[in-house]
N, C-alpha and C positions, 0 to 999 in steps of 0.2 A: 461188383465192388473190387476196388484192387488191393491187395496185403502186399505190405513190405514189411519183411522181417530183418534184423540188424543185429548181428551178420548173420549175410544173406549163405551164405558158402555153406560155413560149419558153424559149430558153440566148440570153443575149446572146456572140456572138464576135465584138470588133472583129479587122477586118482588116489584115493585114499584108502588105505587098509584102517580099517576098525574093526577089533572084536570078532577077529574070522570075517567079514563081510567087506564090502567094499565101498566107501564113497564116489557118490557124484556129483560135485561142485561144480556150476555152471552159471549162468546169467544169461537173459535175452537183452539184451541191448534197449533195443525200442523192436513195437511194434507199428507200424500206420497204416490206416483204416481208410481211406477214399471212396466216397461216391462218386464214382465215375457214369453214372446212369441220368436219367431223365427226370425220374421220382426219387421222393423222399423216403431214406431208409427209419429204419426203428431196431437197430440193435437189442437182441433177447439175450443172450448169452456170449461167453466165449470159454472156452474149455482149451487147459492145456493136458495133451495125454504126453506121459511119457513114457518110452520103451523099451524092451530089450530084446533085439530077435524082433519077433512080429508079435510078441507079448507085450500088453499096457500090463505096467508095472505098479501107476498109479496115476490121477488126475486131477487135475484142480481145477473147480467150475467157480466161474463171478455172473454173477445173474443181478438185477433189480441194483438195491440200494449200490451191492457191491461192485458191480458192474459200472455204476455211473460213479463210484468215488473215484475207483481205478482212471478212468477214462481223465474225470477232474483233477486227479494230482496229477496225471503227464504233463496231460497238455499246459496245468501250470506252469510246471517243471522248464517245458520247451519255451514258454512268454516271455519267463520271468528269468532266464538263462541271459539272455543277448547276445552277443554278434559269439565273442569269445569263448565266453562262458557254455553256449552249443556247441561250437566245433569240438571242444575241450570232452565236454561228455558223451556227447556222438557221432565225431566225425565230420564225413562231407558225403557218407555215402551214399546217405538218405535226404535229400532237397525239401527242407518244409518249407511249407507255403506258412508261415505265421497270419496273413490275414483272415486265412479260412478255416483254422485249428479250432475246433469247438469242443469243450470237455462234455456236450450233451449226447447221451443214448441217440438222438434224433440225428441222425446224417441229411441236412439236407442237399439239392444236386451240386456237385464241387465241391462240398466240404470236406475235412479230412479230422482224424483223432487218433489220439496214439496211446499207445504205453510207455513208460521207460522204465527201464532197469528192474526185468521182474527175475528176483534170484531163485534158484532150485539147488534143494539140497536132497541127496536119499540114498539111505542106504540100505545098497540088496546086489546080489550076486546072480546075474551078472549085472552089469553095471550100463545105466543108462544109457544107448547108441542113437536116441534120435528120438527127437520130441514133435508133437503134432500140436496142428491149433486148429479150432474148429469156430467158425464164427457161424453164429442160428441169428436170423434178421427177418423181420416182416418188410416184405416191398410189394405196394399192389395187393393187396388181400392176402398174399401168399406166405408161406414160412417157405425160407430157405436157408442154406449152410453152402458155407464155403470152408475149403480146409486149404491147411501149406505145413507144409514139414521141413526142419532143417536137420540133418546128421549131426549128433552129438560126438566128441573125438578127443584122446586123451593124448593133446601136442607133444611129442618130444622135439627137443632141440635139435637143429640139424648141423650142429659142429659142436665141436669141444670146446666150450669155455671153463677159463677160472675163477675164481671171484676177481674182483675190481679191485680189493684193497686186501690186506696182508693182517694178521694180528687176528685178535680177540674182540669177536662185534654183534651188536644186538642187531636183530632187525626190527623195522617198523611200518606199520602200512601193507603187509605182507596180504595176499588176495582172501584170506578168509579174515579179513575186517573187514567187513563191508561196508563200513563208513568212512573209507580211507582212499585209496585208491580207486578203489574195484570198481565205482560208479561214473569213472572217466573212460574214453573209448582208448585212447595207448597206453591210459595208468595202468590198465586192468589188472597186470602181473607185477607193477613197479616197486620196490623196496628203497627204504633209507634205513641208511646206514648208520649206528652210531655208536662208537668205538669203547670198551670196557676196558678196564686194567688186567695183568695177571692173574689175579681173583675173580675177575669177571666181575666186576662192579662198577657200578657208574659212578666214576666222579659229581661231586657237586657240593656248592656252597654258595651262601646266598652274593646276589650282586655278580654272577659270574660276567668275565668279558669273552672272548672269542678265544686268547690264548690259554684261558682255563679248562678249553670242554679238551678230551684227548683228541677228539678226532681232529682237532683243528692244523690244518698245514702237512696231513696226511697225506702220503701217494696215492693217485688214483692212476689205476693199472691197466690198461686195452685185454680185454677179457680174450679176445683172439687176432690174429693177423687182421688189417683189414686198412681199409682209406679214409682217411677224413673227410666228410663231404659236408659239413656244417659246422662253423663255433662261432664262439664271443669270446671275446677275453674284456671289454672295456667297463662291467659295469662292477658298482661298487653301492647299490643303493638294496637296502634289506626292507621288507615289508612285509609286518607279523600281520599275515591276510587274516581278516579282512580290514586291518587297522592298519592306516596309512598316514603316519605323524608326517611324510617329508616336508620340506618348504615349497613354496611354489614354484623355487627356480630348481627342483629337479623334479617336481612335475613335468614341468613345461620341456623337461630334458629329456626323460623320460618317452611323451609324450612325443616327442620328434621321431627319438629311434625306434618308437613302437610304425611310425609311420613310414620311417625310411626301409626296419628288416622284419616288422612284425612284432608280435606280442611276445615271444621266448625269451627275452631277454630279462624282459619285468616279469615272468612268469617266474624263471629259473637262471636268472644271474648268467654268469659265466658256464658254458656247458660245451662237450664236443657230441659230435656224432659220427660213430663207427658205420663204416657199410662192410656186412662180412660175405661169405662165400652164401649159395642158398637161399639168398634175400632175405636174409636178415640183419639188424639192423639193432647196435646198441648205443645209450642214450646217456649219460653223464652230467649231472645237473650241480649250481650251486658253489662255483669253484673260486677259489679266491683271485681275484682281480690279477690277470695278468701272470697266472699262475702257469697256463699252458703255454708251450713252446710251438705247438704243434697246429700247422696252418690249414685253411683248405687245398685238397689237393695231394697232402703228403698222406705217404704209407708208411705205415706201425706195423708193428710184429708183437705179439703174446707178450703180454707182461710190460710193455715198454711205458714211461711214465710219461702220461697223457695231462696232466693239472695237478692240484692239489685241494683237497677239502674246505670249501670256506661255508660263509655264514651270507649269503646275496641270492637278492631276488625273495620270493613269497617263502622266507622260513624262518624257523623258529627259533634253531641255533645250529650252531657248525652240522652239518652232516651231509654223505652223499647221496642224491636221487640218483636210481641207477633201474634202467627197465630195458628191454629187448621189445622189438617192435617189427613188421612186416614190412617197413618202408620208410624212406628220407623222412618223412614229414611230421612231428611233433600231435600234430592236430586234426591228419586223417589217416596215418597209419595205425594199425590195429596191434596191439599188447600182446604180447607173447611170453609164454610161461617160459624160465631160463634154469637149464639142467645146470652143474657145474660139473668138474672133476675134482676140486680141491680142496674142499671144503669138510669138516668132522664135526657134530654136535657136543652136547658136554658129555654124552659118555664116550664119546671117541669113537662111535661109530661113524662111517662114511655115511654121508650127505649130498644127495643133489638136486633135488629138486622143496626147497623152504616152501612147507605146507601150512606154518601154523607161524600165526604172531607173537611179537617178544621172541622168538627162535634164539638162542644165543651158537653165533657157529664160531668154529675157529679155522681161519685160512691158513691152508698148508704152503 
């Protein structure tokens, strides 16, 4: 039987102090399951152990009912995704065969079945380094097991960044929501942005338009030196996903440039993309039409003003999406946790790495 695990390398888990002890936040991507053999398999079990040192620290076993639900919400998951809507949540790492995806315990030969998105939390000292899968199957009269293990790693940044934008600002979608981001393969670590007064309060009143929210027509700031190797500046069409009022003549407009550059545009409006030193890679989403200066091709330096905050593309209202990433590609580069240097909480302690949702920081 062959396993793929996603990502196959490492699990990034940044760490968390609680209570004298330590957090470990993490996610497995997907898993997938292949009969690569002759006969037909019968999956019994699957156990995740987790570790510290060459200590299991703790495990979680899906067996019978549990077993085949797990199995049935992936691979719905992966059906019922499409072209986009996959690449978005897992990547290109992992190749599914969508004709042979069966949510059944029963593998027969060729088939394949997966997991996705199974998240781990726990805390204990020392802190998670590497988690184990152990798959128990009948094939041929026999029981047998198959294991694979990936190292668990708590990413720091490899250069100094500072926030994106300047002021007084919530965060939202921050990686411990796990209904937010976290379930996308480059969202995993992504925040938006959305700007508070002096008080730290959110504006608001009913009927708002775009020049009411604060964040709107904001600077959005190159978090470090680096080259532009991707933008848009031409789009102007907003869509509160999964509600789509437009007319049909910017469907069909829509619907071209999706075919001439891809789906980023209708994803996330107006956006640039940073390439920084170390291969990494930051991400600027949502910008008002025509608001960047800044072409393919050209170099920025720290702080230099990259767009401006709009309200385009899949949101809700004015804010920036802002994520770091392992590579050019929106849709199969992988998410990366982003340290800052300038950034303070409300009690004015230094801040760098946004652990917790609604965070309110303030950029220095």
């Amino acid at each position: 039987m062959q396993i793929e695990i996603l990502p196959k390398d490492f699990i990034i888990s940044p760490t968390f102090e609680t209570g004298g002890e330590l957090q470990s936040d993490f996610v497995i991507k997907a898993i997938r399951l292949v009969n690569d053999s002759n006969t037909s398999i019968e999956l019994i079990s699957l156990t995740f152990e987790l570790l510290a040192g060459s200590s299991i620290i703790k495990s979680i076993y899906y067996e019978e009912d549990a077993l085949s639900a797990k199995l049935a919400n992936g691979c719905d998951k992966i059906l019922k995704s499409g072209f986009w809507g996959l690449k978005s949540m897992l990547g290109s790492t992992i190749q599914w065969n969508c004709e042979k995806i069966t949510g059944s315990t029963e593998l027969l030969p060729g088939k394949e079945t997966a997991i996705v998105n199974e998240f781990f939390i726990v805390v204990n000292k020392p802190v998670v380094d590497d988690i184990r899968l152990r798959i128990c199957y009948a094939q041929d009269g026999n029981k047998c097991e198959q294991q694979a293990s990936v190292p668990v790693v708590d990413y720091k940044t490899k250069n100094d960044y500072i926030f994106p934008v300047k002021g007084i600002w919530q965060v939202n979608g921050n990686y411990d929501c796990i209904g937010a981001h976290r379930t996308q393969y480059s969202m995993e670590f992504a925040i938006d942005l959305g700007q508070l007064n002096q008080e730290g309060m959110c504006v608001w009143k009913d009927e708002m338009k775009d020049d009411d929210f604060l964040a709107y027509g904001k600077d959005i700031l190159a978090i470090a030196d680096g080259e532009v190797i991707d933008c848009f500046h031409d789009a102007y069409w907003r869509i509160n996903f999964p509600h789509d009022t437009a007319s049909d003549e910017e469907k069909e407009e829509r619907a071209k440039i999706q075919k001439e550059v891809g789906r980023l545009p209708i994803q996330c409006g107006n956006y640039v993309v940073l390439k920084h030193s170390n291969g990494e890679y930051s991400f600027y989403g949502h910008m008002i039409k025509n608001s960047s200066t800044v072409q393919k091709g050209a170099l920025v330096k720290q702080g230099d003003i990259i767009g401006k905050i709009g309200n385009v593309g899949f949101s809700g209202s004015p804010h920036l999406h802002f994520q770091l990433m392992d590579g050019p590609d929106f849709y199969s580069a992988r998410g990366l946790p982003c340290h800052f240097t300038n950034i303070i909480d409300t009690f004015r302690n230094n801040l760098s790495l946004i652990q917790e949702e609604y965070t309110v920081v303030c950029a220095l």
